[in-house]
DOPA-53440 format. One record per residue (C-alpha): x, y, z; residue in one letter. Coordinates in Angstrom, 2 decimals. Example, Ala and Ser with C-alpha at 12.3 -4.5 7.8 and 13.67 -1.06 7.14 Angstrom:
12.30; -4.50; 7.80; a .
13.67; -1.06; 7.14; s .
END
This chain:
91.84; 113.27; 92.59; x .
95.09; 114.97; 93.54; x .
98.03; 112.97; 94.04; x .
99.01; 112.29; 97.81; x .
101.82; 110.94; 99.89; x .
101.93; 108.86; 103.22; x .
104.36; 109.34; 105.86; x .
106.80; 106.86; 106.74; x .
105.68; 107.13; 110.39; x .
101.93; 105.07; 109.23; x .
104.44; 102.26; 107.92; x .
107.06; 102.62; 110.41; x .
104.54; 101.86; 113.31; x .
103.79; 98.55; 111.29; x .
107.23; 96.34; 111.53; x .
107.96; 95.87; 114.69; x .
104.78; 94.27; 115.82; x .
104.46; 92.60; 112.42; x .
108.01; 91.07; 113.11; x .
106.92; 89.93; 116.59; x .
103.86; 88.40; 115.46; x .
104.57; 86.81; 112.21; x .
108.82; 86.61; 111.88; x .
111.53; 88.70; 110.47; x .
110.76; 86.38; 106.85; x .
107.12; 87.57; 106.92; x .
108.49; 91.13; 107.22; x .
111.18; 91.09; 104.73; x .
109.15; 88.88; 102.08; x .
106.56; 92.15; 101.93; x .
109.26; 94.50; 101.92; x .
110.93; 92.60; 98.81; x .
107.63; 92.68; 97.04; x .
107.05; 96.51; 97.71; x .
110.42; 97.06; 96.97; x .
111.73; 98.73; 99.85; x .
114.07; 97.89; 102.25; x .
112.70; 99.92; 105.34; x .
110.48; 102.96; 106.35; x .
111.48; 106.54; 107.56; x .
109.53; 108.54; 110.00; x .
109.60; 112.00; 107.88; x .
109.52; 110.70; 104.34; x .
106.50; 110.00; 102.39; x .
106.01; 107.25; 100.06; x .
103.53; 106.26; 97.52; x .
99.49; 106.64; 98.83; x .
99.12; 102.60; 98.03; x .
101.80; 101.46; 100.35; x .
99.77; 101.13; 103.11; x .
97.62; 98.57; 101.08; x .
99.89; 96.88; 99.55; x .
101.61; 96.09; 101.99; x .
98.31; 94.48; 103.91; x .
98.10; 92.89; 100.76; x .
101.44; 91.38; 100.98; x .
101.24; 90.21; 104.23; x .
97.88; 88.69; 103.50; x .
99.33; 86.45; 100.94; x .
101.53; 84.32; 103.43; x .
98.99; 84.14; 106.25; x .
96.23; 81.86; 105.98; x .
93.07; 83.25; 107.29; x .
94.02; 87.09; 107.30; x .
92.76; 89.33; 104.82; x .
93.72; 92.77; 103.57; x .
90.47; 94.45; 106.06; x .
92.06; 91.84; 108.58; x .
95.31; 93.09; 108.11; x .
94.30; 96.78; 108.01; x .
92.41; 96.48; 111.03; x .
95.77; 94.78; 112.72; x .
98.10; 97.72; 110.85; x .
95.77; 100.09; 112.62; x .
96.18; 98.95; 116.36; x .
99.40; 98.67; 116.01; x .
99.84; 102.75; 114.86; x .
98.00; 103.80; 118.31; x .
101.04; 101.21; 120.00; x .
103.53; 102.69; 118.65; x .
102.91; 106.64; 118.48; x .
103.56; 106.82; 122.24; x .
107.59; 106.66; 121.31; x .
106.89; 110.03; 119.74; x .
104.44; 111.69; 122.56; x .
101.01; 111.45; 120.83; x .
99.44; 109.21; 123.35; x .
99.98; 112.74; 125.86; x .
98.04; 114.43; 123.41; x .
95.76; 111.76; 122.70; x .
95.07; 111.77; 127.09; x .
94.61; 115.63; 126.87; x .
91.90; 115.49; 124.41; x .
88.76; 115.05; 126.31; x .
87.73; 113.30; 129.72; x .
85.83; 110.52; 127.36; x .
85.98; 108.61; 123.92; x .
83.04; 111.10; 122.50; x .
85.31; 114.21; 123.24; x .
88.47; 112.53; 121.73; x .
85.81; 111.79; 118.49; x .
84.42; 115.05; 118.42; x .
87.79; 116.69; 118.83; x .
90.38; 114.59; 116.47; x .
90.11; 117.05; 113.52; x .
91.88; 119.40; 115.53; x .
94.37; 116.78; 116.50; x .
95.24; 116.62; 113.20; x .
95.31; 119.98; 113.09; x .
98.19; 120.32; 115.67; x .
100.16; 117.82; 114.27; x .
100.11; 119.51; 110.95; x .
103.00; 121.40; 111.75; x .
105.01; 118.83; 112.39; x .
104.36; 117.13; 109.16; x .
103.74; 119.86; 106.84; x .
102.44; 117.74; 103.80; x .
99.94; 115.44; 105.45; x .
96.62; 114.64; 104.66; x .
94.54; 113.60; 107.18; x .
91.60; 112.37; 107.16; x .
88.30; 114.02; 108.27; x .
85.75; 112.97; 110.90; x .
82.66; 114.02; 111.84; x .
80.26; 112.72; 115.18; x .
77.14; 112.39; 114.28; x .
73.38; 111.04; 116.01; x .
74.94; 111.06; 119.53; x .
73.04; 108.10; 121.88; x .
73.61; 106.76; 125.13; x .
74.54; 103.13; 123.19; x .
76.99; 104.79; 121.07; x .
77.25; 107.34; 117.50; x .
77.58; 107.71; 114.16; x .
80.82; 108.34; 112.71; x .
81.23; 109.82; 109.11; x .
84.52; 108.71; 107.80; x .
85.88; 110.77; 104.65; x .
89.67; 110.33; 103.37; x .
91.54; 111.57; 100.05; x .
93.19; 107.95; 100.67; x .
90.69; 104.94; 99.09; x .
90.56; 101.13; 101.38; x .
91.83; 102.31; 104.24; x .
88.40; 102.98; 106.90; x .
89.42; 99.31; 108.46; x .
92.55; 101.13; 109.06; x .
90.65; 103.66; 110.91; x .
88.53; 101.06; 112.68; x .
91.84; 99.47; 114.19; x .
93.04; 102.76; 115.58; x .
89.70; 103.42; 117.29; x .
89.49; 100.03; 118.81; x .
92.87; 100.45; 120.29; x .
92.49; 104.13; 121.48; x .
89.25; 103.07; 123.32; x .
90.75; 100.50; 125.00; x .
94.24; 101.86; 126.00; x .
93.19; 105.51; 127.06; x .
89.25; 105.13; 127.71; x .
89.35; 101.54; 129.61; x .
86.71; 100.75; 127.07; x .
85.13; 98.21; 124.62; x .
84.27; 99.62; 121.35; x .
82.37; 97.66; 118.80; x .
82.27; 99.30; 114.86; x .
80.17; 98.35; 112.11; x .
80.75; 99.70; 108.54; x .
77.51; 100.40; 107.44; x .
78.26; 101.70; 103.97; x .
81.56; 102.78; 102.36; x .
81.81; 104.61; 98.64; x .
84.50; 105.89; 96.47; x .
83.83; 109.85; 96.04; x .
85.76; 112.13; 93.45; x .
88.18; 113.16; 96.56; x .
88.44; 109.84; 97.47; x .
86.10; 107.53; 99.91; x .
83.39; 108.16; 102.79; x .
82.25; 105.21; 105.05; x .
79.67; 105.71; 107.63; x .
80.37; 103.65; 110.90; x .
78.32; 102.37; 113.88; x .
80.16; 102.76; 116.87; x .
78.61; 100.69; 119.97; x .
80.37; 102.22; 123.33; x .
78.64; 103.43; 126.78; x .
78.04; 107.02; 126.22; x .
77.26; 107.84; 129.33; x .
79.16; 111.12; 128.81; x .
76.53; 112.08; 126.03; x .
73.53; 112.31; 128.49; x .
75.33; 114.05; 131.14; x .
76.71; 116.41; 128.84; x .
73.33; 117.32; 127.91; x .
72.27; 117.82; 131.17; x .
74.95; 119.84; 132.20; x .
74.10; 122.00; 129.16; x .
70.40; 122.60; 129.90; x .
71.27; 123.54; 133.93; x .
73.65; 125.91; 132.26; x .
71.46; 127.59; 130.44; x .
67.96; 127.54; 132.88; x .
67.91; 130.82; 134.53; x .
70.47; 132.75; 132.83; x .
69.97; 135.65; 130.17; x .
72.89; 137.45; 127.95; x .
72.56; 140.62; 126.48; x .
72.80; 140.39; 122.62; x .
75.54; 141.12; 120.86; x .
75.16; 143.36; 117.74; x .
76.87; 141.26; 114.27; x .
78.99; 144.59; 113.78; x .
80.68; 143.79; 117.46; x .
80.83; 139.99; 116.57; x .
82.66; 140.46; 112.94; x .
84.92; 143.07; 114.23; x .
86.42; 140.54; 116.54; x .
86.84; 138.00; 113.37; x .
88.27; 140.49; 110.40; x .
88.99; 136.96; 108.79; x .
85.29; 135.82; 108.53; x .
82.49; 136.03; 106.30; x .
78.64; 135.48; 105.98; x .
76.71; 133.59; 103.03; x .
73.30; 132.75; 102.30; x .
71.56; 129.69; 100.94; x .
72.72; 130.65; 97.80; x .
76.63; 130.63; 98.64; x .
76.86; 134.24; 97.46; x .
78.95; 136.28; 99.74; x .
76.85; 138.75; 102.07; x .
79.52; 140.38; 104.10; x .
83.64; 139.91; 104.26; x .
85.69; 140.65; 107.13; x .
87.82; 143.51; 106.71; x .
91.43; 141.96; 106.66; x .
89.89; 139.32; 104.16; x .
88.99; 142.40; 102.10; x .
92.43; 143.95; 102.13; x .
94.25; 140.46; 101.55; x .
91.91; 140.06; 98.38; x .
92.24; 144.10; 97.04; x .
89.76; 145.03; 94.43; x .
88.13; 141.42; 94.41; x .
87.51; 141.95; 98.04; x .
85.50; 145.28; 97.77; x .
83.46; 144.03; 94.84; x .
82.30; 141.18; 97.18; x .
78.31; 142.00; 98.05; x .
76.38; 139.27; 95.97; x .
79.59; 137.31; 94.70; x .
79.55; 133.66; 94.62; x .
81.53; 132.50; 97.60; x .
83.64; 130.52; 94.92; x .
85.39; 132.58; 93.24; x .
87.39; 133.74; 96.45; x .
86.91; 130.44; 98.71; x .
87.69; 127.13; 97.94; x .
87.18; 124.21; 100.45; x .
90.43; 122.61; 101.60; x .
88.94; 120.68; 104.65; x .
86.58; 118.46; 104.93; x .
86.64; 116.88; 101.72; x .
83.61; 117.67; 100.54; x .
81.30; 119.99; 97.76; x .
81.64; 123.20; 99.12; x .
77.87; 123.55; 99.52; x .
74.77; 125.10; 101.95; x .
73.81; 121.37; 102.80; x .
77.51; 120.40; 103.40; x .
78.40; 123.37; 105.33; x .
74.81; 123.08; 107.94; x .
75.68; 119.01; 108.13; x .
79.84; 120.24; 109.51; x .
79.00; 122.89; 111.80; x .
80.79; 120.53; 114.69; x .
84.06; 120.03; 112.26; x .
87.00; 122.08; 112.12; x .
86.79; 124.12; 108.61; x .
89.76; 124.69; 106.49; x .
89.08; 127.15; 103.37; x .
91.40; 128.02; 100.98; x .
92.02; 132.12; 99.42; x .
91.65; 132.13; 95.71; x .
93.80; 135.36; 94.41; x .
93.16; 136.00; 90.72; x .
95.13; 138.58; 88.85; x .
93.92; 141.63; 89.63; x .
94.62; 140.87; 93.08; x .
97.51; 143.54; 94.66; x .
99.02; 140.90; 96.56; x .
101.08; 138.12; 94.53; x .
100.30; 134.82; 93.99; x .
100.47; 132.78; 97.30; x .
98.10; 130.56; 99.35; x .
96.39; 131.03; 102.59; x .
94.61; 128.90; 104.22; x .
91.97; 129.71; 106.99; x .
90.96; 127.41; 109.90; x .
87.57; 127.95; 111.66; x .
84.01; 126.89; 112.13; x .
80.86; 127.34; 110.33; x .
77.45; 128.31; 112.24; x .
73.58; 128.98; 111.32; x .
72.14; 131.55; 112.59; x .
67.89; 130.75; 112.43; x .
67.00; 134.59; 112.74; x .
68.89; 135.65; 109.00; x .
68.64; 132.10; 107.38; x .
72.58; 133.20; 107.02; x .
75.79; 130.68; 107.73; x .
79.03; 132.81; 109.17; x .
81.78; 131.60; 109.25; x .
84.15; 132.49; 112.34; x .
87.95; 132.10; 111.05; x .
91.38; 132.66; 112.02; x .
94.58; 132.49; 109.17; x .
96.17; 129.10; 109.18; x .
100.19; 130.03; 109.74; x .
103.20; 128.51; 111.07; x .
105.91; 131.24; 110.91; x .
107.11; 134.51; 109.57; x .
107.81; 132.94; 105.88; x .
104.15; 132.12; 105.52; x .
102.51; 135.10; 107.05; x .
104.79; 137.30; 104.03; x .
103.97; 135.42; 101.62; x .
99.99; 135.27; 102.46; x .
100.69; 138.93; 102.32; x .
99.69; 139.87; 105.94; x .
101.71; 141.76; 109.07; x .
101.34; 140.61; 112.44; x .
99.18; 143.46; 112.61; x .
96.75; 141.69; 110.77; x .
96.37; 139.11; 113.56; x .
94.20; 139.06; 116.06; x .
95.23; 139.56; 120.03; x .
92.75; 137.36; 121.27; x .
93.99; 134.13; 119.09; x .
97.12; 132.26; 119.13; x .
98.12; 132.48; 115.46; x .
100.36; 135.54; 116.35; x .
101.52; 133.85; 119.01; x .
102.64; 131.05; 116.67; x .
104.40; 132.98; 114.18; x .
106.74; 134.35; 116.89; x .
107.39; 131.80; 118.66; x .
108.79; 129.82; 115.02; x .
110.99; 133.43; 114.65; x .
112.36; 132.91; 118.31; x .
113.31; 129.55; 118.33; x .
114.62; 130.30; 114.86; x .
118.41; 130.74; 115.73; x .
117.85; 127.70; 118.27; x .
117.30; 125.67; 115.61; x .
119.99; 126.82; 113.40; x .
122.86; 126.20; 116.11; x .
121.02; 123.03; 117.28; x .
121.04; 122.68; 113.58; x .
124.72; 122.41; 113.22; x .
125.26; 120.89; 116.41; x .
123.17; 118.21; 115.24; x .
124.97; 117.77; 111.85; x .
128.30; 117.96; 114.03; x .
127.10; 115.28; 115.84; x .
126.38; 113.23; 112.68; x .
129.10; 113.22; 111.44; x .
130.96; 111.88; 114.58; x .
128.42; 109.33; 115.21; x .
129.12; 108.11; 111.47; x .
132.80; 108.12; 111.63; x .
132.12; 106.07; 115.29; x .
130.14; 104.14; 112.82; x .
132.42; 103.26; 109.70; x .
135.40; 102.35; 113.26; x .
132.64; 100.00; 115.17; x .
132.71; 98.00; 111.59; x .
135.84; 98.19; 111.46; x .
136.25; 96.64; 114.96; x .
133.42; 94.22; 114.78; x .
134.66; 92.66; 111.21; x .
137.95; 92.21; 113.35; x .
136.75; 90.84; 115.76; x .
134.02; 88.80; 113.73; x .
137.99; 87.77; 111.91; x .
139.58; 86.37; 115.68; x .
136.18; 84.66; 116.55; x .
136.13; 82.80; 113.01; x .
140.19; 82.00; 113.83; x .
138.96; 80.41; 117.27; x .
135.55; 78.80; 116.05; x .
133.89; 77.98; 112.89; x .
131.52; 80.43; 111.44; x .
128.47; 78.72; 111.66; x .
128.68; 77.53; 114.99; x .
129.80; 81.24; 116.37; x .
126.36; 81.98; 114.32; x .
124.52; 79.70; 116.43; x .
126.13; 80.96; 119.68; x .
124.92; 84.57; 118.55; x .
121.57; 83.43; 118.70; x .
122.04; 82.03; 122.24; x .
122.47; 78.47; 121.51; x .
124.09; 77.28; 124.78; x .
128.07; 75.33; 123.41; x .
126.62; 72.07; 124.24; x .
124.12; 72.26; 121.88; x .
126.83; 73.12; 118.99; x .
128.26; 69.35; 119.64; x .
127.58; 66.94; 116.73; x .
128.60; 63.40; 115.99; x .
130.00; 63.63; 112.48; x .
130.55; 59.98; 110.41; x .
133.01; 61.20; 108.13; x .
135.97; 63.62; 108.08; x .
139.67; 64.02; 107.62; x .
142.10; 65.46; 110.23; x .
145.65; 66.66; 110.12; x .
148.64; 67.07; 112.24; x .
151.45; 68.58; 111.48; x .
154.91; 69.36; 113.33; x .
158.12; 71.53; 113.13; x .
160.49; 68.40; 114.27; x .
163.92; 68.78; 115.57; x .
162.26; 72.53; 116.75; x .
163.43; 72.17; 120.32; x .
167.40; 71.62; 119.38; x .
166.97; 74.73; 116.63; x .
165.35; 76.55; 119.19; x .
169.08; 75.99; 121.22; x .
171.31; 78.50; 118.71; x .
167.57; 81.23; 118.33; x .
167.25; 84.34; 120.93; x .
163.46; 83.97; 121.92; x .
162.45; 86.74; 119.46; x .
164.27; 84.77; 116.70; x .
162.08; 81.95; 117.77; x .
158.61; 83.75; 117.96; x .
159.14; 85.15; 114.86; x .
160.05; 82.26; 112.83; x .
157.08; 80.32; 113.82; x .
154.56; 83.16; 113.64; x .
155.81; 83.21; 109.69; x .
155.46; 79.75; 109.42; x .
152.14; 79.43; 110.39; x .
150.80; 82.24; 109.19; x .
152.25; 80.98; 105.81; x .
150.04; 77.80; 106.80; x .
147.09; 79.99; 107.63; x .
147.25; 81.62; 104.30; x .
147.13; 78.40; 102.57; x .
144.60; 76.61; 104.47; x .
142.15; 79.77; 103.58; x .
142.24; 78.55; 100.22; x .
140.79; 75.44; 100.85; x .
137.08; 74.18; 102.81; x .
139.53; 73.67; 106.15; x .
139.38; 74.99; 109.81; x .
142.55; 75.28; 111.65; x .
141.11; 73.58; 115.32; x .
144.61; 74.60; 117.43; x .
148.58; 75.34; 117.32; x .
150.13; 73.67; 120.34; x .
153.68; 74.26; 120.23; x .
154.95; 73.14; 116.80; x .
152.02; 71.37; 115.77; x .
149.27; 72.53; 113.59; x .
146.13; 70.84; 113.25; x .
143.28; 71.71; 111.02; x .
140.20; 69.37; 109.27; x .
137.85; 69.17; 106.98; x .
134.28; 68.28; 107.48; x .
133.07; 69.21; 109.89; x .
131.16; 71.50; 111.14; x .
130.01; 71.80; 107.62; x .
129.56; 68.45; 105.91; x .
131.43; 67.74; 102.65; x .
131.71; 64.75; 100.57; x .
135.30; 65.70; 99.28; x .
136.68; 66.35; 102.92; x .
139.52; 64.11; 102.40; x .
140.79; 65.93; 98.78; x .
140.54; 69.16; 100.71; x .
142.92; 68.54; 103.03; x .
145.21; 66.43; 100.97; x .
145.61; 69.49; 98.52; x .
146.24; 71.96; 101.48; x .
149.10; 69.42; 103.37; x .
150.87; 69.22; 99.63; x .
150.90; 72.68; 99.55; x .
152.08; 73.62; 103.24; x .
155.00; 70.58; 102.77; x .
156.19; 72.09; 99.70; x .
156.05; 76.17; 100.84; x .
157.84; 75.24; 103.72; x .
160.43; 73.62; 102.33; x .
160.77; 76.28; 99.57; x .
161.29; 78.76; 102.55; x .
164.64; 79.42; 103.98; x .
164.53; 78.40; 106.86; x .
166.88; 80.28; 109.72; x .
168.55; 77.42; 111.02; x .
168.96; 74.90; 107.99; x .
172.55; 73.31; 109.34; x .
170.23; 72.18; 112.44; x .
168.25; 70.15; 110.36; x .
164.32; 71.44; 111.36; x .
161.70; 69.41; 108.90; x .
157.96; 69.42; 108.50; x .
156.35; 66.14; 109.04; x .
152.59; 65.75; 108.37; x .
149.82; 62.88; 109.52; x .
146.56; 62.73; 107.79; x .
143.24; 60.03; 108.57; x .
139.73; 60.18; 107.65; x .
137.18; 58.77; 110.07; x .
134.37; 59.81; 112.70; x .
134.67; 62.52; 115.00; x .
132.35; 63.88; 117.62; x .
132.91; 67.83; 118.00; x .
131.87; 71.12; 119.69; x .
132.50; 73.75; 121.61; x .
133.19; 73.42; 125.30; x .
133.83; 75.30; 128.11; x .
131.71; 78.85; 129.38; x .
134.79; 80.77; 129.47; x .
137.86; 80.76; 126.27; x .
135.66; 78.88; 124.15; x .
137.23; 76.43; 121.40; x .
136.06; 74.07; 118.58; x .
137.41; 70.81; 119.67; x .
137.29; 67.40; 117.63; x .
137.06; 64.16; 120.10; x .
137.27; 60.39; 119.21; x .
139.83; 57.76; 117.99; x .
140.15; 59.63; 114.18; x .
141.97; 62.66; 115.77; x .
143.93; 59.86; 117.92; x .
145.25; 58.02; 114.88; x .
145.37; 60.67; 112.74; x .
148.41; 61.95; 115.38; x .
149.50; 58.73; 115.76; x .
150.21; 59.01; 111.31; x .
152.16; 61.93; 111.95; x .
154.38; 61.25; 114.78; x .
154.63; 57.48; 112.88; x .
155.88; 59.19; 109.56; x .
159.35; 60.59; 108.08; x .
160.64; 64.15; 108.09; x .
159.48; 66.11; 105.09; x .
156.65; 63.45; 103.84; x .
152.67; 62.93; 104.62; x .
152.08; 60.12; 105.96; x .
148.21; 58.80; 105.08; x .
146.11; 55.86; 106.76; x .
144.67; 53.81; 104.45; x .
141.38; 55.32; 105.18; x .
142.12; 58.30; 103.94; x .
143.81; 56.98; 100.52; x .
140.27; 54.87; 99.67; x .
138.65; 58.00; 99.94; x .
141.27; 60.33; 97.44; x .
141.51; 57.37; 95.08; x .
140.86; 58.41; 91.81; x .
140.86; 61.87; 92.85; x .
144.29; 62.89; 91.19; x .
146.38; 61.97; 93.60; x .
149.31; 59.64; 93.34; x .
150.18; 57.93; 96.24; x .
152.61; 55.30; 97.55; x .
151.99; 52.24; 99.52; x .
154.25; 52.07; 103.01; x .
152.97; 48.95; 103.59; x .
152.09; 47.92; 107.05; x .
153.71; 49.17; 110.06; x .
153.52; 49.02; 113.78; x .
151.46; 52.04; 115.16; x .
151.51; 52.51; 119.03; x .
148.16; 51.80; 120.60; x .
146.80; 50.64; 117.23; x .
149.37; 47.55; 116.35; x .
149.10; 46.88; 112.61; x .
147.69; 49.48; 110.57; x .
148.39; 49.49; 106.52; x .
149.88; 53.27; 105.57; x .
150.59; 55.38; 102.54; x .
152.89; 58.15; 101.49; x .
151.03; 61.05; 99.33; x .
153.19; 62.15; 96.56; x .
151.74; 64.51; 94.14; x .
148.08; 66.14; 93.44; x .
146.64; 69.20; 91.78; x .
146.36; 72.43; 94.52; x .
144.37; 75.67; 94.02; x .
146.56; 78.10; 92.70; x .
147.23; 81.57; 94.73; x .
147.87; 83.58; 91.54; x .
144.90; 86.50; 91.11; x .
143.23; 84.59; 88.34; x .
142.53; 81.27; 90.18; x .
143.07; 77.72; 88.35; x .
144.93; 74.64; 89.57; x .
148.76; 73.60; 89.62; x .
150.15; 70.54; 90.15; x .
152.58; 69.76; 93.14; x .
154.94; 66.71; 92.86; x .
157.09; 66.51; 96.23; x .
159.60; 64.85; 93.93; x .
160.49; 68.81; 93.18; x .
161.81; 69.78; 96.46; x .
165.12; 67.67; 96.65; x .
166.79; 66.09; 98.80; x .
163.90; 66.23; 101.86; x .
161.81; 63.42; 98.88; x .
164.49; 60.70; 99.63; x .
163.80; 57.02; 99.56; x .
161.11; 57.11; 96.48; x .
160.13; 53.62; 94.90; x .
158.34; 53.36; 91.40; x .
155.24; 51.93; 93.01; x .
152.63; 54.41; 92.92; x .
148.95; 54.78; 92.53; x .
146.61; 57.22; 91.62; x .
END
């Protein structure tokens, strides 16, 4: 069997009501294990996907099957085609469900042009009853009739208002690829009154006969065989296209010129009586003696008995979509008849020809701008994805995109470590600064901060004035909250003090406050939403920094417990007299290792000892 492809639209049609159903995870589980990452109308993919993939999905459902699956895949197709227009062409097809199953050959037909390399499938109505019919199923595809049986439960019910029941009653794998025959159990009331119509028709009325010369003249693509599919007469532009071949053709074997593309099966006498109701597709075979080069033409028609001869003639038209295929068949528009559309087919293609081309480039104009627009909306979005993160913590802002309401971001956390710090003596420096002098000096100061603090697992909460606050924590829970923000206020105490500052005779100093403990936080408000922290820790841990010296970090004990042992060397204050609190036991931190900022990573060690005269008052009593 020849290779095949499937269009992306067949797998396309599948995800978005697999998604609903089932989850996004579902969905991209059995795209990992195809290994794809999505599906494209116009391309065409391997023949299995359509399996697999009903194979994949079947493997994290309980209870669903690949037929189950199939049958599933297949409703949802008939959903989805009405984004591209098919369900109007699916409504125009016949008043009932028996005309839209007698006439979906030539559906596929139409749609041919718009997907040049499809292979449809082929059915055929047979045994026509009032309870229903039988449906002959053949495919170049293999597994895929539940497909089929999904799409005609779903067409029934959305365009017919009715219930169809199928029943496989035998499938088989064939050298083109499978036949099932189906039960279909539907009111076919159409069939009987159809048949009446028919015989009132024909009471009472008599034609004259029409002579076979008249008939063939009006086909010059059609031909006549007998039981023993030898040729017995050629039409005359089927003649020309073949050249000598053509003229030798009384007695020939109707093989060595035709070949059948459509249905897909032996091009035989008992084939051809059982399709006379099915579109026929037959393919030219030129051979080398042929005038007209190599190409390929297809022809489209039917195939009837007639009783009187014991003869089957086939009544055909050429199969074209534009002025490239009719010259390389080898035919003129001359060669076409008036009375069908095919000429009217080719033209229109040449007409619309230049309409494409400057839609063409108007398109590919367009394209372009919309990707440019594209690459600037990421642009814009990671920015502002940047000021959201600045404002509130990553996964929180996640939660909010997925409409969790702020309250429901608020969590009681039972261990973290918050930090204030502040520019002291600002106000007098401020005195002797124009306001731009001002602005600008604290702007660099914190964004020095900022750039340090993105080193470590910290979130800045607010600047309010000259204090910066930031923890560590929450809303992501860490076990080494406390050693995280340690490192970070040992690193913004010594930058800052190696910075000149613009103002040093005025004596402005950075004094920091750090305490571990439990915090409740969230974000509040509807309207300029902010992470807050709320509870005694943030309390106390401002109460450390507006209870400590210029140019030192002042710890609670809290805090020291939990970066004991951690590297850090630390100094007992003793204990002091904390407003609101009373007597509270504090430290001084002194040294500890920070992440370094050169390209290559690594760890340096800051001792507070190295920034002069700022680390006055130091005793020898230390601990690490």
């Amino acid at each position: 069997m020849a290779a095949v492809a499937m269009y992306g639209m067949l797998l396309e049609s599948v995800q978005h009501y697999v998604r609903l159903q089932f989850g996004e995870p579902l969905w991209e589980a059995a795209l990992a294990e195809l290994g794809q990452h999505n599906f494209s109308t116009h391309l065409v993919y391997p023949d299995d996907s359509m399996t697999r993939l009903a194979d994949a999905c079947a493997k994290r459902v309980p209870g669903w099957s690949r037929d189950t699956f199939l049958f599933f895949f297949g409703r949802c197709f008939v959903r989805f085609f009405s984004h591209y227009g098919y369900d109007k062409l699916i409504r125009a097809s016949g008043r009932h469900l028996r005309d839209f199953l007698a006439g979906i050959d030539n559906l596929h037909h139409q749609i041919r042009f718009s997907y040049p390399r499809m292979r449809s499938p082929s059915l055929q109505l047979l045994q026509e009853h009032r309870g229903g019919a039988l449906l002959l199923y053949r495919s170049c595809r293999r597994g895929l009739h539940f497909y089929l049986v999904g799409q005609l439960v779903q067409v029934a019910n959305t365009f017919y208002g009715m219930r169809l029941q199928v029943r496989v009653l035998s499938q088989r794998s064939t050298p083109e690829g499978a036949q099932a025959l189906l039960r279909l159990s539907f009111d076919n009331a159409a069939f009987t009154l159809n048949e009446q119509r028919r015989q009132r028709a024909q009471e009472g009325i008599t034609l004259p006969d029409v002579s076979w010369g008249s008939l063939l003249r009006l086909f010059p693509f059609g031909m006549l065989v007998d039981r023993c599919m030898r040729l017995l007469w050629l039409g005359h532009r089927l003649r020309m296209v073949f050249g000598q071949s053509g003229e030798a053709y009384p007695g020939r074997p109707v093989h060595d010129l035709m070949r059948l593309h459509r249905p897909t099966v032996a091009f035989t006498w008992e084939n051809l009586l059982a399709n006379q109701q099915v579109v026929v597709e037959l393919e030219c075979i030129f051979h080398e003696q042929s005038t007209v080069p190599s190409r390929r033409l297809l022809l489209k028609g039917e195939m009837r008995y007639l009783h009187e001869s014991d003869v089957i003639l086939f009544l055909g038209v050429p199969l074209l979509s534009g002025l490239d295929e009719l010259q390389m068949a080898g035919l003129y528009l001359e060669d076409l008849c008036i009375h069908d559309m095919t000429r009217d087919i080719v033209l229109a293609e040449w007409q619309h020809g230049a309409n494409l081309e400057v839609s063409y480039s108007e398109q590919e104009r367009k394209s372009r701008t919309l990707e440019e627009n594209l690459v600037r909306l990421e642009a814009w979005r990671q920015r502002g994805d940047e000021l959201l993160y600045s404002m509130i913590p990553k996964s929180v802002a996640d939660r909010l995109r997925r409409g969790a309401h702020p309250v429901d971001t608020c969590e009681t956390f039972d261990s973290v470590t918050v930090l204030f710090s502040e520019l002291v003596n600002f106000p007098m420096a401020c005195r002797h600064l124009s306001p731009m002098q001002v602005v600008s000096w604290v702007n660099a100061t914190f964004s020095l901060f900022d750039l340090i603090t993105d080193r470590y697992h910290v979130f800045k909460v607010e600047t309010v004035g000259q204090v910066y606050m930031l923890v560590s924590g929450a809303p992501e829970r860490r076990e080494d909250h406390a050693e995280q923000v340690c490192a970070a206020a040992l690193e913004m105490l010594f930058s800052f003090q190696g910075k000149r500052q613009p103002f040093d005779e005025q004596g402005t100093f950075l004094r920091l406050g750090v305490h571990s403990g439990p915090v409740a936080a969230g974000v509040v408000g509807l309207k300029t939403l902010r992470y807050c922290l709320f509870g005694d820790t943030v309390n106390t841990a401002a109460r450390m920094q507006t209870h400590g010296e210029n140019g030192r970090i002042h710890i609670s004990d809290s805090c020291q417990k939990l970066i004991r042992k951690k590297g850090f060397v630390t100094e007992l204050r003793g204990k002091i007299e904390v407003k609101g609190k009373g007597k509270m036991r504090t430290h001084w931190l002194l040294e500890g290792d920070v992440l370094s900022s050169a390209a290559g990573g690594g760890r340096r060690r800051i001792s507070l000892g190295e920034t002069g005269p700022l680390t006055r008052g130091r005793t020898k009593r230390a601990s690490k």
